[in-house]
N, CA, C and O atoms as CSV, one atom per row, in Angstrom:
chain,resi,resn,atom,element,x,y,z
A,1,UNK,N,N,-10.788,6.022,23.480
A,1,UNK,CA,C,-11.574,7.144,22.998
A,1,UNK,C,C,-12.058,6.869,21.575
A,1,UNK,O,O,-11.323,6.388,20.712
A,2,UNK,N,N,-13.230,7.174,21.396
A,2,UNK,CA,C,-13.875,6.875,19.977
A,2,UNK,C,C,-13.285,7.658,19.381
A,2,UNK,O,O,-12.553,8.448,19.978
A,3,UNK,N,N,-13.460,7.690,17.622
A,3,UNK,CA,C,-12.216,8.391,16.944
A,3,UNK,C,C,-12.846,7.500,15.399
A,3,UNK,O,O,-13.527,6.519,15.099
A,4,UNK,N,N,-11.976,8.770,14.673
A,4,UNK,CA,C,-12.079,8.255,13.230
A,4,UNK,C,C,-10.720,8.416,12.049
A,4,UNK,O,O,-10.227,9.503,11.748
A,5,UNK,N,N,-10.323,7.224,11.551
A,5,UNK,CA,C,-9.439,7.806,10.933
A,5,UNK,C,C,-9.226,7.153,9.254
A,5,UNK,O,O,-9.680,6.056,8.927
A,6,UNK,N,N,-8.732,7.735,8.652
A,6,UNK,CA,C,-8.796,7.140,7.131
A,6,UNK,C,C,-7.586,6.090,6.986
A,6,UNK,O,O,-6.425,6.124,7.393
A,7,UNK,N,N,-8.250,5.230,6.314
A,7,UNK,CA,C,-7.208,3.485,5.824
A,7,UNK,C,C,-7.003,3.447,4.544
A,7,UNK,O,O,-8.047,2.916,4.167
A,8,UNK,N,N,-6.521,3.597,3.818
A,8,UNK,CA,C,-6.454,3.202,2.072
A,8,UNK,C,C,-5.283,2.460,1.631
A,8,UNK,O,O,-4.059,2.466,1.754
A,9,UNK,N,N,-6.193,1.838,1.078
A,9,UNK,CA,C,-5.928,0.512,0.751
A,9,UNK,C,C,-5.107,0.720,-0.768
A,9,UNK,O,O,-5.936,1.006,-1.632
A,10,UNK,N,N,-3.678,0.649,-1.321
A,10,UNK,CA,C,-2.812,1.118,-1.810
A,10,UNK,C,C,-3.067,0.273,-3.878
A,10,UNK,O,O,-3.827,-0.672,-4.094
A,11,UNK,N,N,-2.465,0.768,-4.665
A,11,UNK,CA,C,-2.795,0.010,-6.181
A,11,UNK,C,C,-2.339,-1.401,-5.638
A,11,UNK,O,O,-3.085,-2.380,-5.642
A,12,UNK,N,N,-0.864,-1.411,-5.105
A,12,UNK,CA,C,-0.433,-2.796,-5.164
A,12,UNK,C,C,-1.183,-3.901,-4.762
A,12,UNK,O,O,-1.170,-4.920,-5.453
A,13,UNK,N,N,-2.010,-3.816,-3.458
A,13,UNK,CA,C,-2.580,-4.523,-2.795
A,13,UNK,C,C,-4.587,-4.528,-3.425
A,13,UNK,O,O,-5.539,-5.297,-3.296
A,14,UNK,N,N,-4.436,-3.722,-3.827
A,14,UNK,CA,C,-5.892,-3.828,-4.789
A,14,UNK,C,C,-5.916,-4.656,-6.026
A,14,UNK,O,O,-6.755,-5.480,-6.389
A,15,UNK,N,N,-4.913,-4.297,-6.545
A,15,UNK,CA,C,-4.721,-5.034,-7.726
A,15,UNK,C,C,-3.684,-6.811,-7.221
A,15,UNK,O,O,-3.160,-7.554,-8.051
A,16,UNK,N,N,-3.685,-6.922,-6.435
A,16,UNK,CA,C,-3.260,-8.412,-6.117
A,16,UNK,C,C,-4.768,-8.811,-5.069
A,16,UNK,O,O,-4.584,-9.774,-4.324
A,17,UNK,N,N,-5.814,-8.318,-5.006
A,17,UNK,CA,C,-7.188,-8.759,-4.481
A,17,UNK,C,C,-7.266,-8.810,-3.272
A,17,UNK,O,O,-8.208,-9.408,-2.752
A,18,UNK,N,N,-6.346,-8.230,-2.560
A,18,UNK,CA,C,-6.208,-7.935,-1.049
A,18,UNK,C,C,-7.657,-7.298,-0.485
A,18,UNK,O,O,-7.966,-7.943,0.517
A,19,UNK,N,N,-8.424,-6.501,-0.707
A,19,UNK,CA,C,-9.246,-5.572,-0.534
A,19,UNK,C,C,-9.983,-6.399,0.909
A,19,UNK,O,O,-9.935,-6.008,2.076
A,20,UNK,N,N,-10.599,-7.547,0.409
A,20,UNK,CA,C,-11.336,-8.056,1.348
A,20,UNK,C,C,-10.666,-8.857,2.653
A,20,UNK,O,O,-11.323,-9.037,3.678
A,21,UNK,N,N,-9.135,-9.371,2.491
A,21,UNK,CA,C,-8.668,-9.980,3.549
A,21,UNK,C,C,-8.330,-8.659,4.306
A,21,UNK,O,O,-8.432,-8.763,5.528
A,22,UNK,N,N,-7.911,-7.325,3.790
A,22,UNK,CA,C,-7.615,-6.294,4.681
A,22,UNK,C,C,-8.858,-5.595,5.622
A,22,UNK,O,O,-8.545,-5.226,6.754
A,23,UNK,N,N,-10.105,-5.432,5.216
A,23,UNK,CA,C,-11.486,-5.153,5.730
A,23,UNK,C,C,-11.223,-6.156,6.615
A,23,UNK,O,O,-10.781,-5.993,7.752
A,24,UNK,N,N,-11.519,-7.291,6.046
A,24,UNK,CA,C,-11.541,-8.404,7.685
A,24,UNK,C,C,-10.912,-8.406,8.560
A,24,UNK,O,O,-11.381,-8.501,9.694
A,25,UNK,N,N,-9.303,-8.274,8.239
A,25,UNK,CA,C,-8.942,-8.171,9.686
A,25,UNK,C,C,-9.012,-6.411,10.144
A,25,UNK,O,O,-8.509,-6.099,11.223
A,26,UNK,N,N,-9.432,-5.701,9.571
A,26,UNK,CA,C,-9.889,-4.050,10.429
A,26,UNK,C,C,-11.450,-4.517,11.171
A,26,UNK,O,O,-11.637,-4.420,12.384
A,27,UNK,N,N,-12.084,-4.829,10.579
A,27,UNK,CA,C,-13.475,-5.435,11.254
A,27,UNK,C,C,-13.100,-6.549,12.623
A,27,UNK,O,O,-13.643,-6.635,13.725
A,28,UNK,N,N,-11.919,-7.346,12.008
A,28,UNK,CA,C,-12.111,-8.261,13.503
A,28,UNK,C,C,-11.507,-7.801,14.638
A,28,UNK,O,O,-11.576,-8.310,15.756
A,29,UNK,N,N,-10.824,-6.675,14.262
A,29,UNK,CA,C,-10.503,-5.724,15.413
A,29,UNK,C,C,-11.605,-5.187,16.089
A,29,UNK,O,O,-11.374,-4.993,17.283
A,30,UNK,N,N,-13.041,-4.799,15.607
A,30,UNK,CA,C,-13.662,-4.306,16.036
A,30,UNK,C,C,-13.779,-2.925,15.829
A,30,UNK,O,O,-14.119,-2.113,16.690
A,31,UNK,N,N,-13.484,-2.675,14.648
A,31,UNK,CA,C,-13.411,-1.564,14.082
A,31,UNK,C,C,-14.689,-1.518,13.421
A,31,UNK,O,O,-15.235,-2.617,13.511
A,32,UNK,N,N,-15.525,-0.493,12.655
A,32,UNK,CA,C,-16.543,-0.031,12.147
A,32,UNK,C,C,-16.234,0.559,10.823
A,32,UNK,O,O,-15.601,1.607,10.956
A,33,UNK,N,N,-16.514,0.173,9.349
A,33,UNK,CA,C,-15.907,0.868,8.160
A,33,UNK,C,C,-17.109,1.792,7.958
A,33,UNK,O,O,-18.108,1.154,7.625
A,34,UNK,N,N,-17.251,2.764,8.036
A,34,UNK,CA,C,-18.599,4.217,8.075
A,34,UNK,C,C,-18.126,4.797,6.586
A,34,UNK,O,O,-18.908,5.727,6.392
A,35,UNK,N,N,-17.498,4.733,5.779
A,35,UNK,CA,C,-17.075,5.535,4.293
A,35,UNK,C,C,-16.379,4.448,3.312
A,35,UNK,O,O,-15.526,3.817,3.936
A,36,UNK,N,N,-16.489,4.067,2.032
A,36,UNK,CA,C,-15.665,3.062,1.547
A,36,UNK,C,C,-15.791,3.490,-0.026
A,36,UNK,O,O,-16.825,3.457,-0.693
A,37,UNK,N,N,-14.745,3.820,-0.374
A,37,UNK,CA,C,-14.790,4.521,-2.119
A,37,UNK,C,C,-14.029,3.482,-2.715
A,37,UNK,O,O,-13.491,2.708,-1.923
A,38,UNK,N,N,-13.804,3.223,-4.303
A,38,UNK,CA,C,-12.511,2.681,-4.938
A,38,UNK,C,C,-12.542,3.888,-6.160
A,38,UNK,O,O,-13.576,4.168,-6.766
A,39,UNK,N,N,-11.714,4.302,-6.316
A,39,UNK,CA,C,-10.729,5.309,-7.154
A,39,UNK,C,C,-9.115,5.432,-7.573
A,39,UNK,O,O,-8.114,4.847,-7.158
A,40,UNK,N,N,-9.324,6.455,-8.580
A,40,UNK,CA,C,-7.715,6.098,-9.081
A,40,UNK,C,C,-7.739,7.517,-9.104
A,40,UNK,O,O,-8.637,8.173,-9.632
A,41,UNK,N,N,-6.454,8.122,-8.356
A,41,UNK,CA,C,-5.973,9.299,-7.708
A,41,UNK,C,C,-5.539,9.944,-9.438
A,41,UNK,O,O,-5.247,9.101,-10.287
A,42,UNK,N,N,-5.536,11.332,-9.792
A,42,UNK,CA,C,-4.707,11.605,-11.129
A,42,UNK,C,C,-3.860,12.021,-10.436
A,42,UNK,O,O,-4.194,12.313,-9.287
A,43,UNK,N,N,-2.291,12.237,-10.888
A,43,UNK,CA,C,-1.151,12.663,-10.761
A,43,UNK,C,C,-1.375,14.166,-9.595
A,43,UNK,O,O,-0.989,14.290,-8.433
A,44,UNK,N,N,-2.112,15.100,-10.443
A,44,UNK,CA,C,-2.200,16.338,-9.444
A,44,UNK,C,C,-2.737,15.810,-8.277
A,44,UNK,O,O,-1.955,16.014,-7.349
A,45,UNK,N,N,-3.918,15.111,-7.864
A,45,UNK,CA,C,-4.813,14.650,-6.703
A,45,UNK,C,C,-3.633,14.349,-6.254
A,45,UNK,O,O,-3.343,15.205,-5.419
A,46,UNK,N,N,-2.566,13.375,-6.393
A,46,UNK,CA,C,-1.971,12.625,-5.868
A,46,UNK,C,C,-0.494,13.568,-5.267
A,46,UNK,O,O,0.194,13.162,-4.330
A,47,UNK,N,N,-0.288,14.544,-5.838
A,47,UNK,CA,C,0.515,14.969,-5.871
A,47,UNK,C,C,0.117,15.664,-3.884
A,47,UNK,O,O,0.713,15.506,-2.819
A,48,UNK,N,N,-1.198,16.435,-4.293
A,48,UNK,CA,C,-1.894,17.021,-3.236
A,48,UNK,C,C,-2.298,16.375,-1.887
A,48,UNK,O,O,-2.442,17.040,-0.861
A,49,UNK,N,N,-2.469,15.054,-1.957
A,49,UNK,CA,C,-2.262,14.663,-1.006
A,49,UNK,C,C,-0.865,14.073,0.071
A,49,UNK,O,O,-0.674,13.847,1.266
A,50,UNK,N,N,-0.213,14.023,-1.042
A,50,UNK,CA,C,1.497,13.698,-0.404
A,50,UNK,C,C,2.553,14.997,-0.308
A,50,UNK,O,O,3.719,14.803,0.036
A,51,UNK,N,N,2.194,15.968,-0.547
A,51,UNK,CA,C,2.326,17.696,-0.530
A,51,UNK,C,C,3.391,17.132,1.189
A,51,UNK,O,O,4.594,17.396,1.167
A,52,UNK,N,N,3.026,16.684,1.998
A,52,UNK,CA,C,3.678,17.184,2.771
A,52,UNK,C,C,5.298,16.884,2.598
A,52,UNK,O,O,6.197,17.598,3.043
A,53,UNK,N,N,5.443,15.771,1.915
A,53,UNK,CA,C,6.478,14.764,1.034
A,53,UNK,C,C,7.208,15.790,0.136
A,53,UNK,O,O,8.435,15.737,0.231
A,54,UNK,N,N,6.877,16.402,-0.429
A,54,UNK,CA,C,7.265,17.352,-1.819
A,54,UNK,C,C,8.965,17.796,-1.313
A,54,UNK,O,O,9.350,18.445,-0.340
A,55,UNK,N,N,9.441,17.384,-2.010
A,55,UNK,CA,C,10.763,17.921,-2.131
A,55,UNK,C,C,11.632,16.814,-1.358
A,55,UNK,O,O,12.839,17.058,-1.326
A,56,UNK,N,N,11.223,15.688,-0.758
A,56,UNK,CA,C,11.916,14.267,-0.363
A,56,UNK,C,C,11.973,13.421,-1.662
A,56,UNK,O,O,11.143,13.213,-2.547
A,57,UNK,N,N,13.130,13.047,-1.478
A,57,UNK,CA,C,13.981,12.127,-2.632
A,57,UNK,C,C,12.836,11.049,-2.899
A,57,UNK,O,O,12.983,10.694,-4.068
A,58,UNK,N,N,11.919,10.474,-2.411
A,58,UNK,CA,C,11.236,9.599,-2.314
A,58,UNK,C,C,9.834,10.066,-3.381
A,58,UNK,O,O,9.349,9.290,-4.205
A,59,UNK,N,N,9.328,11.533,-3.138
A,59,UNK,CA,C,8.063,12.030,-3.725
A,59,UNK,C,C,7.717,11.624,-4.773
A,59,UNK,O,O,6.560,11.210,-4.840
A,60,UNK,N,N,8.603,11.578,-6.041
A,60,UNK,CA,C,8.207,11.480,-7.122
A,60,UNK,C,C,7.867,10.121,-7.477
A,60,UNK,O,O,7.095,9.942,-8.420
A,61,UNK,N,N,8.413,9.012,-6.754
A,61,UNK,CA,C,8.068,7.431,-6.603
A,61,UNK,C,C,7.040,7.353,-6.216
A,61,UNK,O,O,6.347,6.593,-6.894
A,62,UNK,N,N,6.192,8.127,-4.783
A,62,UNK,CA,C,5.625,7.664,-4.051
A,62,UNK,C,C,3.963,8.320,-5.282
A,62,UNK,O,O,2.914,7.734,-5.553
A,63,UNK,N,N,4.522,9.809,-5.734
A,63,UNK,CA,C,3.246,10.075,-6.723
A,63,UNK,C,C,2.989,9.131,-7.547
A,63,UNK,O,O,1.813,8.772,-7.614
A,64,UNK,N,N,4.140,8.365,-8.524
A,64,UNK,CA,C,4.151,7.576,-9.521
A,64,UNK,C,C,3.119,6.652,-9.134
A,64,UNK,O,O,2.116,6.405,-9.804
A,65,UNK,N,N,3.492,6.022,-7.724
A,65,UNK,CA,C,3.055,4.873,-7.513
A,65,UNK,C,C,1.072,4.745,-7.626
A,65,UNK,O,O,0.216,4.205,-8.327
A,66,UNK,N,N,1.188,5.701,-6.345
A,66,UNK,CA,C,0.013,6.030,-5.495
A,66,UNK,C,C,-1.613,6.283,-6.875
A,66,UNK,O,O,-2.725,5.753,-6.882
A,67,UNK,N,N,-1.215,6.919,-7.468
A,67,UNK,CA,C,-1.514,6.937,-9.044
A,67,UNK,C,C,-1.765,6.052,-10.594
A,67,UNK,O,O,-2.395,6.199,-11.642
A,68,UNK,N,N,-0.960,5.207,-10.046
A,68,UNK,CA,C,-0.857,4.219,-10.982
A,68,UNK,C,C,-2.238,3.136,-11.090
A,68,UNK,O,O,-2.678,2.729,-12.165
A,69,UNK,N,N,-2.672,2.859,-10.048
A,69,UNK,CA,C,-3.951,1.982,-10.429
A,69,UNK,C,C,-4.862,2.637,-9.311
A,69,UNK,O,O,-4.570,3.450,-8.435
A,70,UNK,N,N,-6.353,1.868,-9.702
A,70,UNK,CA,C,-7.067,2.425,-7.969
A,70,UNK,C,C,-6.847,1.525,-6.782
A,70,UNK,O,O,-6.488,0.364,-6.586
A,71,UNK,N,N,-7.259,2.680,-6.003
A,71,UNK,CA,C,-7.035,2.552,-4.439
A,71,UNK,C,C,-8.171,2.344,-3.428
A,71,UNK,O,O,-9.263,2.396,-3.994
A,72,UNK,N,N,-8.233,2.180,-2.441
A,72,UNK,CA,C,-9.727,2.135,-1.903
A,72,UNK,C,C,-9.457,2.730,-0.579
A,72,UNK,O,O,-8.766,2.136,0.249
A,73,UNK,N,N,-10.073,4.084,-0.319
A,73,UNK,CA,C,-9.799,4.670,0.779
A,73,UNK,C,C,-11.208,4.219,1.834
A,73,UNK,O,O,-12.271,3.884,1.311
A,74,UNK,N,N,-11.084,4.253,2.939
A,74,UNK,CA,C,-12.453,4.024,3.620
A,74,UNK,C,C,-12.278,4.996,5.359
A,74,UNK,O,O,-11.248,5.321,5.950
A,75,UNK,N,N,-13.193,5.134,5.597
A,75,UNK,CA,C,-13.606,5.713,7.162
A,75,UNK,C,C,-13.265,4.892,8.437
A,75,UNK,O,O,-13.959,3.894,8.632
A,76,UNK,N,N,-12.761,5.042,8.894
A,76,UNK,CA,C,-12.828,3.552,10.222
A,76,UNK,C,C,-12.472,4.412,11.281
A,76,UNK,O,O,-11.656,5.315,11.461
A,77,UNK,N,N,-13.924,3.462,12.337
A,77,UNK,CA,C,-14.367,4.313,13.203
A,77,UNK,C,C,-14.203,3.105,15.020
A,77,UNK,O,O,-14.388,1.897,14.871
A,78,UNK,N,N,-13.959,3.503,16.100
A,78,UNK,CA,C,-13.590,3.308,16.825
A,78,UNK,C,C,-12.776,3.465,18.325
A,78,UNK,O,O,-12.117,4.466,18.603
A,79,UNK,N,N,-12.897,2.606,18.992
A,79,UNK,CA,C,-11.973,3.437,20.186
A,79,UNK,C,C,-10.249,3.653,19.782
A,79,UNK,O,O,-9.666,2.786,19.132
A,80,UNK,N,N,-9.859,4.350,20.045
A,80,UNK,CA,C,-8.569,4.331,19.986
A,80,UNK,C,C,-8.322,4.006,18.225
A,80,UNK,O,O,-7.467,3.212,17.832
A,81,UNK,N,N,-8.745,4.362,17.799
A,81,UNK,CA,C,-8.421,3.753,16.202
A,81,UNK,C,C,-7.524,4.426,15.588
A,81,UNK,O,O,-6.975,3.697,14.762
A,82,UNK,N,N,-7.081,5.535,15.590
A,82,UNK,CA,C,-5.318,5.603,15.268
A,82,UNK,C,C,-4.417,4.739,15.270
A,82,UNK,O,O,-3.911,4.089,14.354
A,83,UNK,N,N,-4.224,4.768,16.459
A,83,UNK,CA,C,-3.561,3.583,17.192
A,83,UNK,C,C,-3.583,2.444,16.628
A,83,UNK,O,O,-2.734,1.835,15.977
A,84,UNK,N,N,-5.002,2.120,17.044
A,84,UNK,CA,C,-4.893,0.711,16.625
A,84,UNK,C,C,-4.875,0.078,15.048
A,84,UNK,O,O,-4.496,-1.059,14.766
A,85,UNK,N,N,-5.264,0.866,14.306
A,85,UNK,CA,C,-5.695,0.522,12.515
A,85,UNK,C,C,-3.788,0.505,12.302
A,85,UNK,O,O,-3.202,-0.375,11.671
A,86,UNK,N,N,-2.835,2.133,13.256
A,86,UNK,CA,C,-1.345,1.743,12.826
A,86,UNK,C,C,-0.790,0.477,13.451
A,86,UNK,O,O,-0.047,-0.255,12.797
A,87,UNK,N,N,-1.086,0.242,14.527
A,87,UNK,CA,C,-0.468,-1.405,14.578
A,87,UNK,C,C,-0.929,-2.383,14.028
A,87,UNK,O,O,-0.212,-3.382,14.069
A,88,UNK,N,N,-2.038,-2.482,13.432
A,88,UNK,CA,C,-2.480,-3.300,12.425
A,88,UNK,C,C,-1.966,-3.233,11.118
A,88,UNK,O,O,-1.911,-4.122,10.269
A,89,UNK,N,N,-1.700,-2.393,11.084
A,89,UNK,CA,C,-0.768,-2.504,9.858
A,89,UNK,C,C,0.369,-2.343,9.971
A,89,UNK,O,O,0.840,-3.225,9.253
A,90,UNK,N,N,1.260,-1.743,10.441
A,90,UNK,CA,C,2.838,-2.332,10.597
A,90,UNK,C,C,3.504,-0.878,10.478
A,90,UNK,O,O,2.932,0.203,10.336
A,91,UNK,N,N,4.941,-1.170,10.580
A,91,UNK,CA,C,5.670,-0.043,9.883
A,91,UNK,C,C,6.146,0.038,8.827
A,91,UNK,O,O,6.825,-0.877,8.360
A,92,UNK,N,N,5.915,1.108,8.220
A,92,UNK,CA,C,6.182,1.482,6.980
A,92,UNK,C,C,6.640,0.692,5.887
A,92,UNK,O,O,6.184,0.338,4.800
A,93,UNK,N,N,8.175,0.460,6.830
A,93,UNK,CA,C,8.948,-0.702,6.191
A,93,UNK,C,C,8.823,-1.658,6.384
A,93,UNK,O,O,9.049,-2.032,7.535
A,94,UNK,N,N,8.377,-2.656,5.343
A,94,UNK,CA,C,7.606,-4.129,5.859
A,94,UNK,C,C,8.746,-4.786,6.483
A,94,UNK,O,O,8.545,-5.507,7.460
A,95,UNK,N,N,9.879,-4.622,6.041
A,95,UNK,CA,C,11.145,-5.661,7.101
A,95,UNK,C,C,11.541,-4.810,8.620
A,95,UNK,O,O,12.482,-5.175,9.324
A,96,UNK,N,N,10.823,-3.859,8.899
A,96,UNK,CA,C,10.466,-3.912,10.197
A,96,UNK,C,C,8.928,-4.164,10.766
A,96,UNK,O,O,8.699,-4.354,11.960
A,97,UNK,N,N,8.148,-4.144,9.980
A,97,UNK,CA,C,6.681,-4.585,10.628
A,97,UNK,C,C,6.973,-5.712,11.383
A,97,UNK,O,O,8.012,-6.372,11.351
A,98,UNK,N,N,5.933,-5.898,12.103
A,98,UNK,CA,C,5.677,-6.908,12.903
A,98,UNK,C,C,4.992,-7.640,12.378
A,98,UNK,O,O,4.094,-7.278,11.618
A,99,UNK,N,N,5.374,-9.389,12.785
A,99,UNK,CA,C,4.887,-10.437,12.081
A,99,UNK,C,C,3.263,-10.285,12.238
A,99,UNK,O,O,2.852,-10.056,13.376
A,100,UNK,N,N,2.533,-10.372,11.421
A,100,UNK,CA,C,1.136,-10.827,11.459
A,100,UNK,C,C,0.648,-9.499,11.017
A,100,UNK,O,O,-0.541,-9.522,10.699
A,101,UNK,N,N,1.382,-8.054,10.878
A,101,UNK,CA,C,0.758,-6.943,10.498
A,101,UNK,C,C,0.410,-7.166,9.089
A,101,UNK,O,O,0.933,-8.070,8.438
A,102,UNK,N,N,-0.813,-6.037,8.415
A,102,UNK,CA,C,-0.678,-6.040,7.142
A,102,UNK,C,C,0.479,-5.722,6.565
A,102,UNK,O,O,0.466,-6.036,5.375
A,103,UNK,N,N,1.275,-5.327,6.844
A,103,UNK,CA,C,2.882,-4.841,5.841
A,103,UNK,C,C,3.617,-5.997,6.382
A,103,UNK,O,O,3.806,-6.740,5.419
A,104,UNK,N,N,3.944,-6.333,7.063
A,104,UNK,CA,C,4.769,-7.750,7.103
A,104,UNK,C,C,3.957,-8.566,6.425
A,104,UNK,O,O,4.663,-9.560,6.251
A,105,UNK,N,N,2.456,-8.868,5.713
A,105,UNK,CA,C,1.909,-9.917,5.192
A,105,UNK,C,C,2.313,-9.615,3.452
A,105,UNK,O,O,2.878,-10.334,2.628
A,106,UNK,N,N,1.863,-8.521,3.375
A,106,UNK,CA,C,1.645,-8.347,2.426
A,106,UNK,C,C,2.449,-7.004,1.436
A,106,UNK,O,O,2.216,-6.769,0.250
A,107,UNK,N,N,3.106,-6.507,2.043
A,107,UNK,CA,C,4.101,-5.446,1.409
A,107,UNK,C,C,5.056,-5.959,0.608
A,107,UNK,O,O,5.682,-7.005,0.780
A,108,UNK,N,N,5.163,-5.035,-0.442
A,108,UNK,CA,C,6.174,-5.411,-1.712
A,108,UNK,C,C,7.603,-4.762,-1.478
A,108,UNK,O,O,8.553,-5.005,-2.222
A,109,UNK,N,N,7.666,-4.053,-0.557
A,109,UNK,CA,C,8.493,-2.549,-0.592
A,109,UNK,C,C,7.982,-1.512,0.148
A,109,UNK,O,O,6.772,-1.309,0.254
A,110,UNK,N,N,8.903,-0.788,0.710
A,110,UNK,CA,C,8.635,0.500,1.305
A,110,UNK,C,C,7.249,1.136,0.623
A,110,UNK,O,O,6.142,1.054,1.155
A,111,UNK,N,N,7.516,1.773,-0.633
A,111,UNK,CA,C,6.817,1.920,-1.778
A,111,UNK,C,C,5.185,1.453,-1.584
A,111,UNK,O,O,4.120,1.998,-1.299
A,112,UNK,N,N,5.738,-0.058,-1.961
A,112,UNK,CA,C,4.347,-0.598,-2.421
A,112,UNK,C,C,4.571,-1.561,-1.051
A,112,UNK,O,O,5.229,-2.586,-0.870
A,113,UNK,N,N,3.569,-0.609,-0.030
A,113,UNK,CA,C,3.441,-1.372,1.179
A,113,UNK,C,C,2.117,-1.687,1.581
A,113,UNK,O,O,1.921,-2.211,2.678
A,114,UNK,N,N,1.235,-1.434,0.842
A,114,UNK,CA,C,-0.088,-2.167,0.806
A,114,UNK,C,C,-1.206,-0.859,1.112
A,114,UNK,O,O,-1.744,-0.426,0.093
A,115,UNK,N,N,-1.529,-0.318,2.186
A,115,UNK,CA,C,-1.924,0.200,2.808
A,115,UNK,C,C,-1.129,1.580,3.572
A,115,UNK,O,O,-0.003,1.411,4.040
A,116,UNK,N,N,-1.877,3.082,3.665
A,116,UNK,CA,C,-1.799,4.023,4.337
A,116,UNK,C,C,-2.648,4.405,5.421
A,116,UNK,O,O,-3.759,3.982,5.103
A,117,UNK,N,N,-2.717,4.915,6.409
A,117,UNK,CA,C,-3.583,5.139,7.401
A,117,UNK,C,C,-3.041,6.268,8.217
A,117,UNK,O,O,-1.900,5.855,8.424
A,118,UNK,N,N,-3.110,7.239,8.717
A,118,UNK,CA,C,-3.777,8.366,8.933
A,118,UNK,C,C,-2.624,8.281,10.616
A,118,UNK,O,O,-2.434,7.414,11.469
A,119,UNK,N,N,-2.245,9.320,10.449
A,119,UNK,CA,C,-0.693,9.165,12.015
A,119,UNK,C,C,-1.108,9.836,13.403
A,119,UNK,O,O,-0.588,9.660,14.505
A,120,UNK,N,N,-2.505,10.896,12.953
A,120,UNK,CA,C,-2.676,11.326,13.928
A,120,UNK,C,C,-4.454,12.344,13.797
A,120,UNK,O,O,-5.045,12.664,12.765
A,121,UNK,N,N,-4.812,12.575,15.084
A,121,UNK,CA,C,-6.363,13.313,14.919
A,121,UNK,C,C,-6.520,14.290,13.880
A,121,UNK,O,O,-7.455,14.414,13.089
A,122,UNK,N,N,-5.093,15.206,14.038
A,122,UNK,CA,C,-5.404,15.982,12.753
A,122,UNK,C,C,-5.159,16.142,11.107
A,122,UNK,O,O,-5.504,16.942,10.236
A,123,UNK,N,N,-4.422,15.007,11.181
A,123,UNK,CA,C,-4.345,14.107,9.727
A,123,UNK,C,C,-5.368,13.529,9.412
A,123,UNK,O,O,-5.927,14.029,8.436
A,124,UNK,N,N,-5.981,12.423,9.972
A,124,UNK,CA,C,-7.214,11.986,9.676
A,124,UNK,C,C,-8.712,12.987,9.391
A,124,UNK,O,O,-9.661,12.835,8.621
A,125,UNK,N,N,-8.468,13.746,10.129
A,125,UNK,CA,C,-9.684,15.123,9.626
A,125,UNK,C,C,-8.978,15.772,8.117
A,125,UNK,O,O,-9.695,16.282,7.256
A,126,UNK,N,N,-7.942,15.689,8.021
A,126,UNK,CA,C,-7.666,16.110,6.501
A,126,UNK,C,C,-7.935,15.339,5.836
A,126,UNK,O,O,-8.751,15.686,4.982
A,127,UNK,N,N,-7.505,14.014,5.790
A,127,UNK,CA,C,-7.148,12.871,4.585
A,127,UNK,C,C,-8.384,12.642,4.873
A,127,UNK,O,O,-8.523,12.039,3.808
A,128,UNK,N,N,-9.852,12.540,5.539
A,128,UNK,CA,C,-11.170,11.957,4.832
A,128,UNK,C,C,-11.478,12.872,4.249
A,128,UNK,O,O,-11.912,12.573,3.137
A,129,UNK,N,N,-11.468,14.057,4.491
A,129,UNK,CA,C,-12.025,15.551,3.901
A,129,UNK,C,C,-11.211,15.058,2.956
A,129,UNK,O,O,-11.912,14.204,2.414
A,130,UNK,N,N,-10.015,15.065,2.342
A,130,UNK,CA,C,-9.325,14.882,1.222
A,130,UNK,C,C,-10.021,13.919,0.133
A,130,UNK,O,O,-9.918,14.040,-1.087
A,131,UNK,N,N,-10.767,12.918,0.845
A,131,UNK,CA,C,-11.142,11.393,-0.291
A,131,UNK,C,C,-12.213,11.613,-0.223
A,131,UNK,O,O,-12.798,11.471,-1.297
A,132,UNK,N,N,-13.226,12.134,1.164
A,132,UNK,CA,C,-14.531,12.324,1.237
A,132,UNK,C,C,-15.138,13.111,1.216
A,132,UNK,O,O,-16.327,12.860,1.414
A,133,UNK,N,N,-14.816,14.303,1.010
A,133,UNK,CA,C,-15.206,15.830,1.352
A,133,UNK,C,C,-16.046,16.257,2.206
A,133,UNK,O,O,-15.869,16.243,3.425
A,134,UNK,N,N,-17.231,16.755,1.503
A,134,UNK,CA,C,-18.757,17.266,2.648
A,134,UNK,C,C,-19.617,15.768,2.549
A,134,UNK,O,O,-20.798,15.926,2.856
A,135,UNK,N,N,-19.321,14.594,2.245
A,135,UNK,CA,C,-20.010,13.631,2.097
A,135,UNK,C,C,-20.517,13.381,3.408
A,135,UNK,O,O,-19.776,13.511,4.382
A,136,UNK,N,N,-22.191,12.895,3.572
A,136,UNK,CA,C,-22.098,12.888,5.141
A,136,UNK,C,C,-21.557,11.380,5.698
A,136,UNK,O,O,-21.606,10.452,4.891
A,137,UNK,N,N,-21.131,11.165,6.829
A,137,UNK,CA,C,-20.606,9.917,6.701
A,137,UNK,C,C,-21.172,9.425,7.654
A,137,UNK,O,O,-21.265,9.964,8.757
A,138,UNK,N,N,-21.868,7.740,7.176
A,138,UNK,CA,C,-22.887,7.203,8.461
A,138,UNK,C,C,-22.030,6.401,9.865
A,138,UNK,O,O,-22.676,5.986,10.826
């Protein structure tokens, strides 16, 4: 099923020049990038988008982090692309990702695991509205 969901691309992995090996392999999936920003979240933004987090032992790391340099959120559009953009990138925890995912390649840490992407239809309608708002998106 065609589908759209948001990928962002995390400080750690922006700032080590990841940006373009991560596009390539979402493109050689056959994926479509339709939205592509680079920005640096402020503390409140950041706070607001991880809101669902708020009050896990983890939150205040994950604001610190997420905040700390820019990020590059983008649109990616496709069949099944939930799905598939999360097995492309791995789980969470890079020492359980799977070999060849982006978080087994390239994750520092739970933390600084390179990349976020969007868990389900009605997350992804938040989190682009969140980075993209009324922007129209081609």
């Amino acid at each position: 099923m065609q589908g759209r969901t948001l990928l962002n691309i995390k400080p750690d992995a922006v700032e080590r020049n990841l940006i373009g090996e991560i596009i390539k392999r979402v493109e050689a999936k056959g994926y479509r990038i339709i939205a592509i920003d680079k920005l640096q979240l402020t503390r409140n933004e950041a706070e607001a988008f991880y809101a669902i987090h708020k009050g896990k032992p983890f939150f205040g790391e994950l604001v610190a982090f997420i905040s700390s340099g820019p990020c590059v959120p983008m649109v990616v559009e496709g069949e099944n692309v939930i799905e598939g953009i999360r097995e492309l990138i791995g789980a969470t925890d890079p020492s359980k990702a799977a070999k060849g995912t982006v978080r087994s390649d390239f994750a520092e840490s739970i933390t600084k695991n390179s990349v976020h992407a969007s868990d389900a239809p009605e997350t992804a309608r938040e989190e682009i509205s969140f980075f993209f708002g009324q922007r129209k998106l081609l």
